[in-house]
N, C-alpha and C positions, 0 to 999 in steps of 0.2 A: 539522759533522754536519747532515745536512736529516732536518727533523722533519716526521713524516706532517703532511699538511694536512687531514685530517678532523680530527685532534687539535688541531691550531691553532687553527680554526675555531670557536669557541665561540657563536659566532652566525652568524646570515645573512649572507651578503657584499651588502655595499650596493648593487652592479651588479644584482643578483639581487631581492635585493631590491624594487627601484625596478622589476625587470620585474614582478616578482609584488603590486607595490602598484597598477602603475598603473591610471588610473581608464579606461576604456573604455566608450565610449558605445554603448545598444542599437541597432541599426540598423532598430529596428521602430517605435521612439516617441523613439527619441534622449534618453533620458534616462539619466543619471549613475549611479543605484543601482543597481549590479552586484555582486551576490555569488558569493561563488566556494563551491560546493558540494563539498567533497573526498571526504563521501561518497560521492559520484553521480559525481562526475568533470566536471562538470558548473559552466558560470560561468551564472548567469540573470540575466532582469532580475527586481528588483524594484519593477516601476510594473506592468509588462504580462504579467510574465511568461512571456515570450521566453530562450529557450535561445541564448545568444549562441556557446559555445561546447562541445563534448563530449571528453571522453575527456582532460580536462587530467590533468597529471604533479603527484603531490603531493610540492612538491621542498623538503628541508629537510636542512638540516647536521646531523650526527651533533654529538652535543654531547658534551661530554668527560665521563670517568667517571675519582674518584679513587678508589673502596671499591669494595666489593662490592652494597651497597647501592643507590649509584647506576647501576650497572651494569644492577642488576635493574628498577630503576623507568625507568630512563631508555631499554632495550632496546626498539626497533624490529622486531624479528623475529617470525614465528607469522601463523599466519591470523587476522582478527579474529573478536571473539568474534560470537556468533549465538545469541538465545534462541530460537530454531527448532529446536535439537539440544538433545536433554534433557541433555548435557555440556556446552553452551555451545561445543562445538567443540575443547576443551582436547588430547582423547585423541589421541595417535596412530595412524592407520590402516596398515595394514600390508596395500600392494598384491599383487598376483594378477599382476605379475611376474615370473617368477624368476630374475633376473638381479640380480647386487650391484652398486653405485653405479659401476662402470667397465663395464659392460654384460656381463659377461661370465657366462655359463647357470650354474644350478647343477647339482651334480652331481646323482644322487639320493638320496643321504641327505642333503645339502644340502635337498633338497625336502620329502622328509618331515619334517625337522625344522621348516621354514619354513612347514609345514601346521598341527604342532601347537602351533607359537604363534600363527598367524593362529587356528585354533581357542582356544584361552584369551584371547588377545584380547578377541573376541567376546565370552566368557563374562562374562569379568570387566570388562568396560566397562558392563554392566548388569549393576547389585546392590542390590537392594532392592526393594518392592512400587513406591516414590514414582517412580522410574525407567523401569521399565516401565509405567507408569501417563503417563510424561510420551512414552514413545518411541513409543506407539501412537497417542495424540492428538495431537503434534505431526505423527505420521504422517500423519493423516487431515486434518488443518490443511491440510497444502501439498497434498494432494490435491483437498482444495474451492477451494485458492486457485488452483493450476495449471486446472482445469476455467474459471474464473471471470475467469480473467488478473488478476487482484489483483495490486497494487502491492506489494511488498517491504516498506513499511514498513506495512502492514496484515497481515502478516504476524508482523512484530514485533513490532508492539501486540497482538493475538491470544496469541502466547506468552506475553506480559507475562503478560495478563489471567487466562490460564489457571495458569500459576506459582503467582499468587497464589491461584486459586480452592483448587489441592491444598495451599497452605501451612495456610489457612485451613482446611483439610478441609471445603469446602465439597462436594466430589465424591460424600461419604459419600450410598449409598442414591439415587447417579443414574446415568443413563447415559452412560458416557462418551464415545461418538460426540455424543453429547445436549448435552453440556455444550461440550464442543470444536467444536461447532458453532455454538453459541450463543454462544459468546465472540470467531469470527470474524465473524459478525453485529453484535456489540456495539462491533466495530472499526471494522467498515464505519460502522457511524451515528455514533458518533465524529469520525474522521478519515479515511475513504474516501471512493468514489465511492458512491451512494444504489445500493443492494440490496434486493430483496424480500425477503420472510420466502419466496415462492413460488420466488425465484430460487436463494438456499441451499440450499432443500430440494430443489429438482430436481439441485441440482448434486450433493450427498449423499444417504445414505441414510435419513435423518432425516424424519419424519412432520412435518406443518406445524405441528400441535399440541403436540405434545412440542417442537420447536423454538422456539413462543412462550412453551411454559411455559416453560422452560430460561432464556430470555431474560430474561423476568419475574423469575425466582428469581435469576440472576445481579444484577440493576439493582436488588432488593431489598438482598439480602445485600452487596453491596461499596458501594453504596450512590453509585450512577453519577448523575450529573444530565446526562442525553440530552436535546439538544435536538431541537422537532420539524424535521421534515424541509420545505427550503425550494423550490417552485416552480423557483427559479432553479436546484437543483441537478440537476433532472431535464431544463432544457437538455439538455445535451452526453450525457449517453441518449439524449434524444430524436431530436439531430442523425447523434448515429455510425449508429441504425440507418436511417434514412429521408435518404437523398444528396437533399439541397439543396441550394442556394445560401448562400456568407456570410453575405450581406444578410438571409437569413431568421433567422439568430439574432441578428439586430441589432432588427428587430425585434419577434421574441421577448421581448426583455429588455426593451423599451421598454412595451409591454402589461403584464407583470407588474410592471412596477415602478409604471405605473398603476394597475392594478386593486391592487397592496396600499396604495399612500396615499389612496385609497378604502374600503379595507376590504372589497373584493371577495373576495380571497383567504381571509377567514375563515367557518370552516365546511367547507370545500370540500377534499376527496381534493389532495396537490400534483400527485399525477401526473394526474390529473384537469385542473386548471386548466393547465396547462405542456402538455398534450396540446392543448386547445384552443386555449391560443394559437397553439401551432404550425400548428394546424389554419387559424386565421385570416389567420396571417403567409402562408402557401401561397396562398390565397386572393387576397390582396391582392397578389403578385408575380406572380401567372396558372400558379401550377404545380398543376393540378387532380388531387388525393388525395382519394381517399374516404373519408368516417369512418370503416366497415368496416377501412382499412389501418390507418389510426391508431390506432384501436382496439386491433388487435390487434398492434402494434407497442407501444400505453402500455400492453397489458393490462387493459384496461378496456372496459367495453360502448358501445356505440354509444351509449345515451341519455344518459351521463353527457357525453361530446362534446358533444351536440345540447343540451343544457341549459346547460352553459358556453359554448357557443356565444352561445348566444342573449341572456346575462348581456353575453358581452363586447360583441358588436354593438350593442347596447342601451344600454350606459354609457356605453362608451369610445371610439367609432369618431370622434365627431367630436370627441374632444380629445386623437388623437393627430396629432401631428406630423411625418408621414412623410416 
């Protein structure tokens, strides 16, 4: 008798294996630490991080099941979970189709039946204040995130944060555009790309005020230690909106990493100091920008430019090494 081979298979088969072990070198810096992100779908480097490869298959053997138990623990199937859906994604949705799983139309009492359960559906997929409370701010969550192009896992961590704010009932006596707003801000300074308090609120409906209290009162209450925001993370801002050259964030980074083992850096706005150096680096390749652009590309006024300007030219010019 031949027995299934997914059953057989209690582990990876070593051919397979040995494919999905092997070590493959970056083609950007040629080094050896390669992780394979199954999340993302995704192999990176870990030196330079360099995307070596996208859209990889996560391939793995069904492992055998003797109970019922393991059946359930050990089950592959379902969409993964998402704390971006006040269900986690568990419910089943019941499409706007109406054809049954061999395509074929329904009748119409077919239809109306398949109405009044998409309606209760609905109904009963949200139950409770806690529910509705999470299905509207997570609403408004992917709204500021989609405006803003936000990363997926910044998205994540925003839900996290917010979960926990209603477990705690920290919500109580706020607003919850207010608070849901504040708690994708709280992600971004975290683990995102650097955000204005000015750039959430434009993206939302959210007053800049109410948004820093909010913020405040979250980082109080959960009791967050936010580090401040670093120069070098206002780079790649800087670069995506103002088309330069390479070479110009090379050195960028070479100037700031000067001026902070000098202790230039301290005191001083980051987008402030990271807008001048940009301002310098242009300068120094012959690509002539006005602080007026800069400015109003870092968001900031012309004098705060011209004053870190003048710091850097001053300090640093003759002990960098271009």
């Amino acid at each position: 008798m031949v027995k299934d081979s997914d059953d057989e298979l209690s582990e990876i088969d070593p051919i397979l294996k040995a494919e999905i072990m092997e070590m493959q070198a970056c083609p950007k810096c040629g080094s050896t630490r390669i992780m394979r992100d199954y999340e993302c779908a995704e192999i990176v480097c870990m030196n330079c991080g360099f995307v070596v490869n996208q859209k990889i298959a996560y391939r793995e053997w069904k492992k055998r099941t003797f109970n019922g138990k393991q059946k359930t623990k050990r089950a592959s199937v379902g969409a993964p979970l998402t704390y971006t859906i006040h269900d986690k994604g568990l419910t089943t949705v019941i499409d706007w189709h109406n054809r049954d799983s061999r395509g074929k139309n329904f009748s119409v009492e077919q239809k109306a039946q398949v109405y009044r359960l998409r309606k209760w559906q609905r109904r009963i997929r949200i139950t409770g204040s806690t529910e509705r409370n999470l299905t509207y701010a997570l609403s408004e969550m992917m709204k500021i995130s989609n405006k803003l192009n936000l990363p997926k896992n910044i998205l994540e961590a925003a839900s996290i944060i917010y979960r926990k704010t209603v477990k705690e009932h920290l919500i109580n006596g706020h607003s919850i555009r207010g608070i849901a707003t504040a708690t994708l801000y709280l992600a971004c300074r975290q683990y995102g790309p650097p955000k204005t308090l000015d750039e959430i609120a434009r993206a939302s409906a959210v007053n800049k005020k109410e948004l820093g209290k909010s913020y405040r009162f979250l980082i109080k209450k959960l009791d967050y230690s936010i580090p401040p925001l670093q120069p070098n993370q206002c780079i790649i801002k800087f670069s995506n909106k103002v088309t330069v050259q390479r070479k110009v964030e090379k050195i960028v980074y070479k100037i700031l990493t000067a001026s902070k083992d000098i202790k230039l850096t301290s005191g001083r706005t980051p987008t402030g100091i990271a807008a001048a150096a940009g301002y310098v680096a242009l300068v120094l390749i012959g690509e002539r920008k006005t602080q007026k652009e800069i400015a109003d590309i870092a968001q900031i006024t012309e004098g705060t430019i011209r004053n870190r300007y003048k710091e850097i030219v001053n300090r640093l010019m003759f002990e960098i090494s271009l």
